[in-house]
C-alpha positions in Angstrom: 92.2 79.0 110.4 93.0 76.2 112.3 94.2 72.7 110.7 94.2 69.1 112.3 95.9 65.4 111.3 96.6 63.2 113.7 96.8 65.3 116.8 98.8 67.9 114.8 97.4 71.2 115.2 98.4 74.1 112.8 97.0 77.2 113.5 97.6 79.5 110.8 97.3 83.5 110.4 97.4 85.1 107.1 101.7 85.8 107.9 102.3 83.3 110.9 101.6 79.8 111.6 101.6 78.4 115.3 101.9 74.5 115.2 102.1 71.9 118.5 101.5 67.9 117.9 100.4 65.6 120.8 103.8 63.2 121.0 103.7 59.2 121.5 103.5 59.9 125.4 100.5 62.3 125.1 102.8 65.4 126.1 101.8 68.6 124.1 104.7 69.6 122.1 105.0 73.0 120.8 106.8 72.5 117.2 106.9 76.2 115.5 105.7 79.9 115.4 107.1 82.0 112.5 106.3 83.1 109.4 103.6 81.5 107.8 104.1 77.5 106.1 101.9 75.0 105.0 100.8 72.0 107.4 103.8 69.8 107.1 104.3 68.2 110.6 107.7 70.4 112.0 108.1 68.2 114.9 110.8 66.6 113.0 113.2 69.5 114.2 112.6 68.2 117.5 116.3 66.5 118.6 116.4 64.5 121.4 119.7 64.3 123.3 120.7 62.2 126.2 121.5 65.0 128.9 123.1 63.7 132.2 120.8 65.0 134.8 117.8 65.6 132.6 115.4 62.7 133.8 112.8 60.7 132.2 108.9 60.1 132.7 108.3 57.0 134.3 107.9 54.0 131.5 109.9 55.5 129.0 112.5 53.7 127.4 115.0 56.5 125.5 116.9 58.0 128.0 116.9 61.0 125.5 113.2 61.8 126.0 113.1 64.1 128.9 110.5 67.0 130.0 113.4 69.0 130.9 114.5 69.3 127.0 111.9 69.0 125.2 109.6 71.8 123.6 105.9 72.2 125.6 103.0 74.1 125.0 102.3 74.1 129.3 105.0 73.1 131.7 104.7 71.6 135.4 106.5 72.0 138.3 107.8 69.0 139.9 108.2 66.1 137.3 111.2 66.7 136.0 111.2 70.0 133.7 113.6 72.2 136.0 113.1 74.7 133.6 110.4 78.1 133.6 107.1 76.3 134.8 103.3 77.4 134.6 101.3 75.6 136.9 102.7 74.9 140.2 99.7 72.9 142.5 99.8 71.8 145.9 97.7 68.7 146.2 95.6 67.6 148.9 98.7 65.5 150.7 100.6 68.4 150.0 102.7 67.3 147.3 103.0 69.5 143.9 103.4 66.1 141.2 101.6 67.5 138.4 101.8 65.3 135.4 99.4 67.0 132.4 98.9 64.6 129.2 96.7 65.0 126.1 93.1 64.3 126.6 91.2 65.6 124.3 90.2 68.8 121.9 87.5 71.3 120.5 87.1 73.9 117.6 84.8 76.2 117.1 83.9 78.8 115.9 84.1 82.5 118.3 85.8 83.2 121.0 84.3 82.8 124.9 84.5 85.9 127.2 86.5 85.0 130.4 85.0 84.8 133.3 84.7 88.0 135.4 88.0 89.6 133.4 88.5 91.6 129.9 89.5 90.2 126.8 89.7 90.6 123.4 86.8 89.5 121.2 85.7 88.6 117.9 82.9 87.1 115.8 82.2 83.9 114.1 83.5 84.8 111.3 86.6 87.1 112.5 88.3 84.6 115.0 88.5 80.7 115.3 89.4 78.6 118.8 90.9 75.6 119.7 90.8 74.0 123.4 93.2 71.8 124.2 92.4 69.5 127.6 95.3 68.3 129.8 94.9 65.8 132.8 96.9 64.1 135.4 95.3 61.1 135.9 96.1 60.8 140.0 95.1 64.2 140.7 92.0 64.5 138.5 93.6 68.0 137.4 92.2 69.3 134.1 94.1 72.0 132.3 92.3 73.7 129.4 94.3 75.6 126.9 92.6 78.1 124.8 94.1 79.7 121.7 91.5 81.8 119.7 92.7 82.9 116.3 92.0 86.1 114.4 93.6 85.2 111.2 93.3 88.5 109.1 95.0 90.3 112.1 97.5 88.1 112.9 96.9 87.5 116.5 96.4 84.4 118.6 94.9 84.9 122.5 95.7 82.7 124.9 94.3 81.6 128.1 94.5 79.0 130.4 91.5 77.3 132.9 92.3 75.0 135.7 89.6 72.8 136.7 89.9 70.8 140.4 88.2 67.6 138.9 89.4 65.6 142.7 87.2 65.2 145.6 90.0 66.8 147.9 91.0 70.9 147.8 93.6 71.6 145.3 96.0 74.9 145.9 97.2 76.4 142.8 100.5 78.4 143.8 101.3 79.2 140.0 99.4 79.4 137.0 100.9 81.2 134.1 98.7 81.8 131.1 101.2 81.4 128.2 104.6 79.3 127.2 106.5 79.7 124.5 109.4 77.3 123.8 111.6 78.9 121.4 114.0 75.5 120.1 115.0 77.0 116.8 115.2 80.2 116.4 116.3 81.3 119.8 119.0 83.9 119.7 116.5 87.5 120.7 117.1 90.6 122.2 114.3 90.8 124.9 112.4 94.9 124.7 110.3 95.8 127.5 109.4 99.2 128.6 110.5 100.2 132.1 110.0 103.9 134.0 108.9 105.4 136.7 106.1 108.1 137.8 106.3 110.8 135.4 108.6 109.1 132.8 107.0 105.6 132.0 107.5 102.7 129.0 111.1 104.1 128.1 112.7 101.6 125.8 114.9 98.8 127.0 116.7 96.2 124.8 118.3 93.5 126.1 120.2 90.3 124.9 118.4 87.3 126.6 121.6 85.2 128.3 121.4 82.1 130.3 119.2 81.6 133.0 116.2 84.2 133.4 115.5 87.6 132.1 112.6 88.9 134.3 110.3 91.3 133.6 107.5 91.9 136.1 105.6 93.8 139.2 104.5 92.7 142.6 102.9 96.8 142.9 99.0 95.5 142.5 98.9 97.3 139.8 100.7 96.9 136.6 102.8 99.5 137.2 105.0 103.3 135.5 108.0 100.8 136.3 107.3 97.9 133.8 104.4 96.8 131.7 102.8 94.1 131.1 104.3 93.9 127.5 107.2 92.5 126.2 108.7 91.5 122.3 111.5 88.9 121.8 113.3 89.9 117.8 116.1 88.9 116.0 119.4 91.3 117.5 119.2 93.2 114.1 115.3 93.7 114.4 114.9 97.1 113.2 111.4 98.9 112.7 111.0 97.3 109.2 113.1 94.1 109.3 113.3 91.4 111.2 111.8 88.8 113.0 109.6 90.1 116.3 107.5 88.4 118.6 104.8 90.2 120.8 103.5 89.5 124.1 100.8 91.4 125.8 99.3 90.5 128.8 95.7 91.6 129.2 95.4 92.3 133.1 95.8 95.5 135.2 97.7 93.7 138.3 100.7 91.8 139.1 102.6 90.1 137.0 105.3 88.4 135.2 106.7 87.9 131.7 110.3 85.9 131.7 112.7 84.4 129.0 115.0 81.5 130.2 117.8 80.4 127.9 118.7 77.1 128.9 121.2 74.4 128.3 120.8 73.4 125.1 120.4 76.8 124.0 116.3 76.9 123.5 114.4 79.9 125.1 111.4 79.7 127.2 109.3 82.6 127.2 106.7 82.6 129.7 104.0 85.2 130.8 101.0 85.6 133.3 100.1 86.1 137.4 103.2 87.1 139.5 103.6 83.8 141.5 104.9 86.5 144.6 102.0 85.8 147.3 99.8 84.2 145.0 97.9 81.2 146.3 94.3 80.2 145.0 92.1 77.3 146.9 89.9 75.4 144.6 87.0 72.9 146.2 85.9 70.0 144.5 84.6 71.1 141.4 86.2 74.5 141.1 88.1 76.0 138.3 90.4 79.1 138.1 90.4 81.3 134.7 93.9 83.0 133.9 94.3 86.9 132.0 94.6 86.5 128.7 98.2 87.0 126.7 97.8 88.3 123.3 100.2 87.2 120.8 101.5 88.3 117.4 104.0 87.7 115.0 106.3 90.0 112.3 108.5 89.3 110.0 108.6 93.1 108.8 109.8 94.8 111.7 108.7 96.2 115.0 106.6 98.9 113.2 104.2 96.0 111.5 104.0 94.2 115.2 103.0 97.6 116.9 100.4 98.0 114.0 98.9 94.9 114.4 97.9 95.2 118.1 97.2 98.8 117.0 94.2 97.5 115.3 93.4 94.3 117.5 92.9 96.5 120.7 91.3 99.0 118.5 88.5 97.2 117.2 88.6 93.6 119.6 89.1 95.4 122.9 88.2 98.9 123.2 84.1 99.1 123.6 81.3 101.0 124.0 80.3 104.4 122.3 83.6 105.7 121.9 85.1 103.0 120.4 84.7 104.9 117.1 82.3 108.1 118.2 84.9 110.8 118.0 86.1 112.2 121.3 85.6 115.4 122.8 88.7 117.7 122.8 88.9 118.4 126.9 90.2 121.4 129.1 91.1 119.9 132.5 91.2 122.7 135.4 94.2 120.5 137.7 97.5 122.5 136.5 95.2 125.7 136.0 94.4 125.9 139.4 94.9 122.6 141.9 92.6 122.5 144.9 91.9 126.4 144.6 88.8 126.4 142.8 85.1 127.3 143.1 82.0 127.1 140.4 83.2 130.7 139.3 86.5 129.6 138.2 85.6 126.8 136.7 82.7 128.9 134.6 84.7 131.4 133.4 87.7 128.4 132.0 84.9 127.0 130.3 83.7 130.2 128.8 86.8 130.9 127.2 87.7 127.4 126.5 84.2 127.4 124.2 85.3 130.3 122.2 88.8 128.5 120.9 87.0 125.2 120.2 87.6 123.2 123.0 84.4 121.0 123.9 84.4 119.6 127.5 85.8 121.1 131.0 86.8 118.1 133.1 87.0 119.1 137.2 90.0 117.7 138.9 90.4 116.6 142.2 88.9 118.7 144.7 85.0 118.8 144.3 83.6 116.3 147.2 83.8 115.9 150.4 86.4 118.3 153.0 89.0 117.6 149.8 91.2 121.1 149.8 94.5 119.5 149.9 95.8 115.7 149.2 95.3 114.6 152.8 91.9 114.3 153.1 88.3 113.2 152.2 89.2 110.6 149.5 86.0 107.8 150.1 83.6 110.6 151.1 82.1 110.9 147.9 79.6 113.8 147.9 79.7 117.1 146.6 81.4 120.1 148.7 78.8 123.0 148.1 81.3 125.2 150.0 82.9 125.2 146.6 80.1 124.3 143.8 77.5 126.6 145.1 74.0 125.3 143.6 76.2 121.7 143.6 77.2 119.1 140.5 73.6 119.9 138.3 74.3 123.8 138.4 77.7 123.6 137.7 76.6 121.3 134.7 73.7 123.1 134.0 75.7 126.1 133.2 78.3 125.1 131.4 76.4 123.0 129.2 74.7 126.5 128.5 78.4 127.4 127.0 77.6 124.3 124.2 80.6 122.5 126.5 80.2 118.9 128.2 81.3 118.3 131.6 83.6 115.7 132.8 84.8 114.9 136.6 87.8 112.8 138.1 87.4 110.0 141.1 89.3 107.9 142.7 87.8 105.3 144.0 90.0 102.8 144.9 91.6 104.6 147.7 90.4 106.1 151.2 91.7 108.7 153.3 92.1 108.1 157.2 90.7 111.3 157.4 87.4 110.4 156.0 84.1 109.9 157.1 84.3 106.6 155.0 87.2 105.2 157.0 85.4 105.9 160.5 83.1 104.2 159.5 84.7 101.5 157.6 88.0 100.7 159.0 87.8 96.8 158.2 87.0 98.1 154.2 91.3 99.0 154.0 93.9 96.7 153.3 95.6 96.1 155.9 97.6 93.6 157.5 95.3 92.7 161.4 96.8 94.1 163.7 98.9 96.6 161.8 98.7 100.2 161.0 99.6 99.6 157.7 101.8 102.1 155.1 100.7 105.2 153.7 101.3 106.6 150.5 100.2 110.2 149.9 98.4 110.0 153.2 96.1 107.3 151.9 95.1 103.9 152.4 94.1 101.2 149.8 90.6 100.2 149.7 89.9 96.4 149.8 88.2 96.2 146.0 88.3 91.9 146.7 85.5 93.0 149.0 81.6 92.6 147.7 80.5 95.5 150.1 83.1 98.0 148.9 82.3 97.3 145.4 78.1 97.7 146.1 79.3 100.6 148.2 81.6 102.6 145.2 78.8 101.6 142.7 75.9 103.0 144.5 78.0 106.6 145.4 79.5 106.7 141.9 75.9 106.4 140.5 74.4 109.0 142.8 77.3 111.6 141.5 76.6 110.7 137.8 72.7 110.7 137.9 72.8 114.2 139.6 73.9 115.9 136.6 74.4 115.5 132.8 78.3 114.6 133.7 79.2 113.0 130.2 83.5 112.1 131.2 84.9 110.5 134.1 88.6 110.1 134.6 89.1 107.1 137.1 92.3 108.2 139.0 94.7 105.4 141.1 97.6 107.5 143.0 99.5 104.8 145.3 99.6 101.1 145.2 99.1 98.1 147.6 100.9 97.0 150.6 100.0 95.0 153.8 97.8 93.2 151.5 94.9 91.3 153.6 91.5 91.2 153.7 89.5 91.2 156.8 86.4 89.5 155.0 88.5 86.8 153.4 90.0 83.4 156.0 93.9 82.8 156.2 93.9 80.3 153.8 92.8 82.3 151.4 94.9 85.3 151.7 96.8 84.7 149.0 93.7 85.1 146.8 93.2 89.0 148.2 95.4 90.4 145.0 93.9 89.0 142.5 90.3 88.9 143.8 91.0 93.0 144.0 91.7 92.9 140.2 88.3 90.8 139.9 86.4 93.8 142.0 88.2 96.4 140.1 86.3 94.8 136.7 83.4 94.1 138.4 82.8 97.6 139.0 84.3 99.1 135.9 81.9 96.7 134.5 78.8 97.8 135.9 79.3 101.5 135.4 80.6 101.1 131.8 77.4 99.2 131.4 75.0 101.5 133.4 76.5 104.8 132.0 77.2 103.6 127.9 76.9 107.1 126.7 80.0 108.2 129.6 83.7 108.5 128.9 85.9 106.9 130.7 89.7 107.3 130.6 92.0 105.2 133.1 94.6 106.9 135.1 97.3 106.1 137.7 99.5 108.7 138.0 99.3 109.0 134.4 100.6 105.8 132.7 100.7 103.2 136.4 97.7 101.2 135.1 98.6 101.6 131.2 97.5 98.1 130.1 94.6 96.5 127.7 92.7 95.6 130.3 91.8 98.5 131.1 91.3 99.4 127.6 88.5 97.4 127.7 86.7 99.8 129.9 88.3 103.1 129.2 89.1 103.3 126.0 91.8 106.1 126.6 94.0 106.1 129.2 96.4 109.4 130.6 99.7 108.3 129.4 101.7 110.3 131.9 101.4 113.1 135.3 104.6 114.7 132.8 102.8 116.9 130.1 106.3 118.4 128.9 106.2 117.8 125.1 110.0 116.7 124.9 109.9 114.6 127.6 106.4 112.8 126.3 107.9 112.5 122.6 110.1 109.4 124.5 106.9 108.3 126.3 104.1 108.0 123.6 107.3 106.5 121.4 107.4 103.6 124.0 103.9 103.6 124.7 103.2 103.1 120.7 105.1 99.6 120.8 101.6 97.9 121.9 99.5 100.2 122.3 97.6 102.5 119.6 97.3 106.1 119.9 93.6 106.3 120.0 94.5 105.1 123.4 96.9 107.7 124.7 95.8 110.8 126.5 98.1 113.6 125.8 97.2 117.6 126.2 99.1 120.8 126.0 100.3 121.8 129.0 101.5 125.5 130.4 104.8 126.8 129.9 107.2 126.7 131.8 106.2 123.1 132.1 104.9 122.2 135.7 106.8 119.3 136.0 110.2 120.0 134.2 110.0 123.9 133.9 111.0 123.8 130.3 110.0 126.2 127.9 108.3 124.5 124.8 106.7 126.2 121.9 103.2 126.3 122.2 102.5 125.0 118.4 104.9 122.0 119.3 103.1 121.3 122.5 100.0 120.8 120.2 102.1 119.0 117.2 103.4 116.3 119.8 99.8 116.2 122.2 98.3 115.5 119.0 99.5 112.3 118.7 96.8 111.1 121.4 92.9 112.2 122.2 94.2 115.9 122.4 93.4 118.3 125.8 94.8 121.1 127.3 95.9 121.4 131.0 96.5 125.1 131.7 95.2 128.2 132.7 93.6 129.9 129.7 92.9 132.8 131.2 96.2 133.8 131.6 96.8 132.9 128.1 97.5 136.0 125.4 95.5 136.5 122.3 97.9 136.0 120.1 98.4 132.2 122.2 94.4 132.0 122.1 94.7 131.9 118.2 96.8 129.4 118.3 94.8 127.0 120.3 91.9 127.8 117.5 94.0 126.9 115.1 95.2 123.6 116.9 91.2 122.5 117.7 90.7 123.1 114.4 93.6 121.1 113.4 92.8 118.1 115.2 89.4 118.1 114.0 90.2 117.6 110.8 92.9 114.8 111.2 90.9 113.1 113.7 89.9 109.8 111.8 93.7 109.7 110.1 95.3 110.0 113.7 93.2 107.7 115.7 92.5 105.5 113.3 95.4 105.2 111.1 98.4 103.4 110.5 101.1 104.8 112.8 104.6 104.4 112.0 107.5 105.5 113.9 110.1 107.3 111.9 112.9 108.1 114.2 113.9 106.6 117.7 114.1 110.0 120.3 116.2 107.6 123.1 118.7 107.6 119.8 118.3 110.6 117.5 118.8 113.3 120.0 118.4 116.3 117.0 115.1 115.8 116.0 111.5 113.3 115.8 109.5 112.5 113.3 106.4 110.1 112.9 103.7 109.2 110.6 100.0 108.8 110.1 98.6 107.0 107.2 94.7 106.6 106.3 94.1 103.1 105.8 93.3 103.2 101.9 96.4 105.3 101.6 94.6 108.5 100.7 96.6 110.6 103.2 99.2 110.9 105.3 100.4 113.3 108.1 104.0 113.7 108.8 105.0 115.3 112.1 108.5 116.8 112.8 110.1 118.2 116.5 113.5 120.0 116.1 114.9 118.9 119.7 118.1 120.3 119.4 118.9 123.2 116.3 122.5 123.5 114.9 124.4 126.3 113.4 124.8 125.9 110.1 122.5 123.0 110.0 122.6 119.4 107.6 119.4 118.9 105.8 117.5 116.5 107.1 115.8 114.0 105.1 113.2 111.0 106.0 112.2 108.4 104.5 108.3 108.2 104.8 106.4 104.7 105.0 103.1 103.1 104.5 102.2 105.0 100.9 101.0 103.7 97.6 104.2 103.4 95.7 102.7 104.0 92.7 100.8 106.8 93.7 101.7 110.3 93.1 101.2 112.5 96.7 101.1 116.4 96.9 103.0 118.1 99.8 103.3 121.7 100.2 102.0 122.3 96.7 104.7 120.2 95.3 103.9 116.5 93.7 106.0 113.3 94.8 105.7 109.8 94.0 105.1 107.7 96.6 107.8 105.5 95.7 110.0 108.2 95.8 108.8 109.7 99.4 109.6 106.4 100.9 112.9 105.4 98.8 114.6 108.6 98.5 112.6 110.6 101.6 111.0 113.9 102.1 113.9 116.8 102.8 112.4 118.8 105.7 112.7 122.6 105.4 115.4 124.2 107.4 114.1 125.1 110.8 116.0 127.5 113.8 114.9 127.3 117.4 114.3 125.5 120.2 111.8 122.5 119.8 110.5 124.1 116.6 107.9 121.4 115.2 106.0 121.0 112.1 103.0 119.3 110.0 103.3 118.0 106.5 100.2 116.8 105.4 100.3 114.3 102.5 97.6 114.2 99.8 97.1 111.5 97.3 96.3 112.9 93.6 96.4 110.4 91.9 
């Protein structure tokens, strides 16, 4: 809902309330975001103070009044705000004055799609926007700021449009897409969630200080090393207390999300493109649309926060098919056998993967092109017959025949320089004229800002998924961009190249997710190097992590749950000793902890015993069962594994609190063990909940706690499932 009196605008959620008020110099003040109040006009907590070298707009009489203390919904570089700015422009005489005032404003009902670029979306009667229109009056630069509410969610998106409205070329060097200015309640730890290949979004808390706390990636992608989410809370913020605000930027590339304490004391939060070799030309006329940052508000915790992007990127990101169409439980054939495969091997993995309930075989790298090692052969997308004798439709044809589907892996951003593509094409890499460029697992970066590479990917992806009844594709991205310049694009507009590569990445995305609605895609790079919503928006799962070890990936779908909701995660049991870790993990926890995703297996099972084949009937069937409670649930994290280093524990919950799933790891057993007892969360109080044949209230499951059975072992795990009775 969103309110209005006298250029006061009060958005309200049913727990928050946002609130800015257009001031008696036209600047946009941003007064409050917090727990939900009525309309009253909060502006009168603004202060002003005269600051010795804080200046003041022209014209204005109280030296107190500056830009650079004040609260702002969208700061300027250049006019006297020295703080964290948005919008840096380089005008036509190559000065960057910027000076944005009030305008004007619109509410309506919806929410617009941005141009060219994922976002979340809503109908008439689920979300509500307001646009807010800055101008500087010399430069004839309009700013519109969007904010689309989706009150029973508690979530407010926000985006940001420049429009060159001067009959000169404007050069926008920054434009952020969100600013927070935090001037009461400022004193947060910063979380973000930081990794690297094989071990990403591990949990970071930090106290923000004076000056900047940066968060960000210059890697073209959005990276293992950060993501493009971040939470500022109260110090004692704990999972169910506490005051937490979420920021989540909706865009696979680079970017940036920073908190600046400054001298008074107020934090600045600010989120959107890296500014690092970002420049964008706009001609008379033009405009430039910015990513999308979600928002959301808690005053219960982390674990509420998490849940409500759990259901926003759920049901208002995620589209297509599989959206809510179950998904298929998948075998993949990469840790069962690499690049040594043929159409044999891959038949018989599928004929025993049938018999234990497993419902799709997904082929790996390795099937086009001269592809037997990493080298090679990445671009030349057409089936190697050497190894798929009868090709793709044979393959499919048979395995189909098993009652499996079949799925297949690309990566099509990249090229090797051992490729017929790159003979051919050798203007289609990014590369720096006149440079050989930098490799990274022998291969070069396609130029996705490109129209012809996009056509190009498009057409040869189509030809691959109309010659057989492939019904997965698993879009891979295994290095990231250097020596970024386009040979199509002029100098002046080289700064554009990484962003206009994001714009090709979606075009494409766009057009096969269109074309091929019945096909699922899951996002991969690495595992979790391009885990962000926006590319939720075209896959609606996306491979959390290269590291299958089930103790290492209890920390990484722990971090990963913060914004993210598990329908999202791809997790499967891997072999044993893991591949990447060579721990030894028993195979019912592997199955407990890849539950907690779209569920898969990534091993060998013919070398599997029977007793072990059992087991993976048992899981299927498992999984089967708790589908709809696990993917589309309410999760809640009940211990923290980067803190309790003896054992895990989280929780599903149906929606109408019918039932619940409690999952338990042992990480490290003790001789003459404590009893371990936790305290569940999420049921009906007054219900009364059967476990193991014995009856609990649910007041009493979540006050006093469920004692878990004693349990010997390494990594022993365990399912509780929760039954309401009455």
């Amino acid at each position: 809902m969103i309110q209005m009196k006298n250029k006061l605008f009060t958005l309200q959620t049913t727990n928050t309330t946002y609130q800015m008020k257009v001031d008696q110099y036209d600047v946009l003040l941003h007064t409050y975001y917090g727990s939900r109040i009525d309309d009253s006009d909060l502006s009168y907590t603004i202060q002003s103070v005269d600051r010795g070298f804080s200046g003041n707009p022209y014209g204005v009489v109280e030296r107190s009044y500056s830009l650079d203390t004040i609260p702002q919904e969208y700061t300027t570089f250049g006019t006297g705000d020295y703080r964290s700015s948005c919008l840096q422009v380089m005008n036509s005489d190559g000065s960057h004055d910027c000076e944005l005032r009030y305008v004007k404003h619109e509410v309506y009902q919806g929410k617009k799609t941005l141009e060219g670029m994922p976002s979340i979306y809503g109908t008439e009667q689920e979300v509500e926007t307001l646009e807010v229109t800055l101008k500087d009056e010399i430069s004839n630069v309009e700013v519109i700021l969007s904010y689309s509410v989706f009150e029973t969610l508690d979530i407010i998106a926000r985006s940001v449009k420049v429009i060159n409205g001067a009959d000169k070329q404007l050069k926008l060097q920054k434009v952020l897409s969100c600013c927070v200015d935090f001037h009461i309640a400022n004193d947060f730890d910063m979380i973000s969630f930081y990794g690297r290949h094989s071990y990403e979004r591990a949990v970071e808390r930090t106290p923000v200080r004076h000056g900047k706390l940066v968060v960000d990636s210059v890697r073209g992608a959005s990276s293992h090393h950060q993501n493009p989410f971040v939470i500022l809370c109260d110090h004692q913020a704990t999972e169910t207390t506490g005051n937490c605000y979420g920021f989540s930027f909706v865009y696979s590339g680079n970017f940036i999300a920073q908190t600046e304490v400054d001298q008074a004391n107020q934090t600045r939060f600010v989120m959107g493109i890296h500014p690092t070799a970002f420049e964008f030309l706009l001609e008379p006329g033009d405009s430039f649309t910015t990513p999308e940052v979600v928002m959301s508000y808690s005053e219960h915790g982390l674990g509420q926060l998490s849940r409500n992007y759990h259901k926003v990127y759920r049901h208002h990101l995620c589209r297509g098919k599989y959206k809510t169409a179950r998904r298929p439980i998948l075998i993949n054939n990469w840790e069962a056998t690499y690049f040594d495969f043929d159409d044999k091997k891959l038949v018989k993995i599928a004929e025993d993967a049938a018999k234990l309930g497993i419902e799709m075989l997904v082929m790996d790298d390795g099937w086009f092109g001269n592809r037997f090692d990493d080298n090679r052969a990445l671009g030349d997308w057409f089936v190697n017959e050497e190894k798929l004798k009868g090709g793709l439709s044979s393959l499919c044809e048979r395995v189909n025949a098993l009652g499996m589907k079949l799925g297949i892996w690309f990566e099509p951003e990249m090229i090797s320089e051992d490729s017929d593509l790159y003979r051919a094409h050798p203007d289609w890499v990014l590369r720096t004229n006149g440079r050989k460029g930098t490799l990274s697992r022998n291969q070069f970066v396609l130029d996705m800002s490109r129209k012809d590479v996009e056509d190009y990917l498009f057409e040869a992806i189509s030809k691959i998924l109309d010659s057989a009844n492939i019904e997965y594709v698993k879009w891979d991205m295994n290095r990231h961009l250097s020596n970024v310049w386009s040979a199509k694009l002029p100098p002046e507009r080289q700064g554009e190249v990484y962003h206009r590569y994001v714009l090709g990445l979606y075009s494409l995305l766009e057009r096969l997710t269109t074309k091929y609605e019945d096909v699922l895609f899951e996002g991969c790079s690495g595992g979790g190097g391009r885990f962000d919503p926006a590319m939720l928006a075209y896959s609606p799962q996306i491979w959390c992590s290269d590291n299958t070890d089930a103790i290492d990936r209890i920390n990484i779908q722990y971090g990963t749950s913060f914004g993210y909701p598990i329908s999202a995660v791809g997790s499967h049991v891997s072999a044993c000793p893991n591949h990447q870790t060579r721990r030894s993990t028993p195979l019912h926890t592997r199955g407990v902890v890849a539950m907690s995703g779209t569920f898969g297996y990534e091993l060998d099972i013919n070398q599997m015993t029977e007793e072990e084949k059992e087991i993976v009937k048992e899981q299927t069937a498992t999984f089967k069962r708790y589908y709809d409670l696990i993917s589309d649930g309410d999760y809640y994290r009940l211990t923290n594994p980067f803190d309790n280093h003896y054992y895990a524990a989280w929780e599903f919950v149906a929606q109408d609190q019918s039932k619940a799933l409690l999952n338990f790891v042992l990480l490290k057993p003790q001789s003459n063990p404590q009893i371990i007892n936790i305290k569940l969360q999420g049921l009906d109080k007054e219900a009364k909940y059967c476990i193991n044949d014995q009856t609990y209230s649910g007041q009493a499951l979540m006050k006093a706690g469920f004692s878990v059975p004693v349990m010997y072992g390494d990594y022993t795990a365990a399912q509780f499932e929760i039954v309401k009775i009455s």
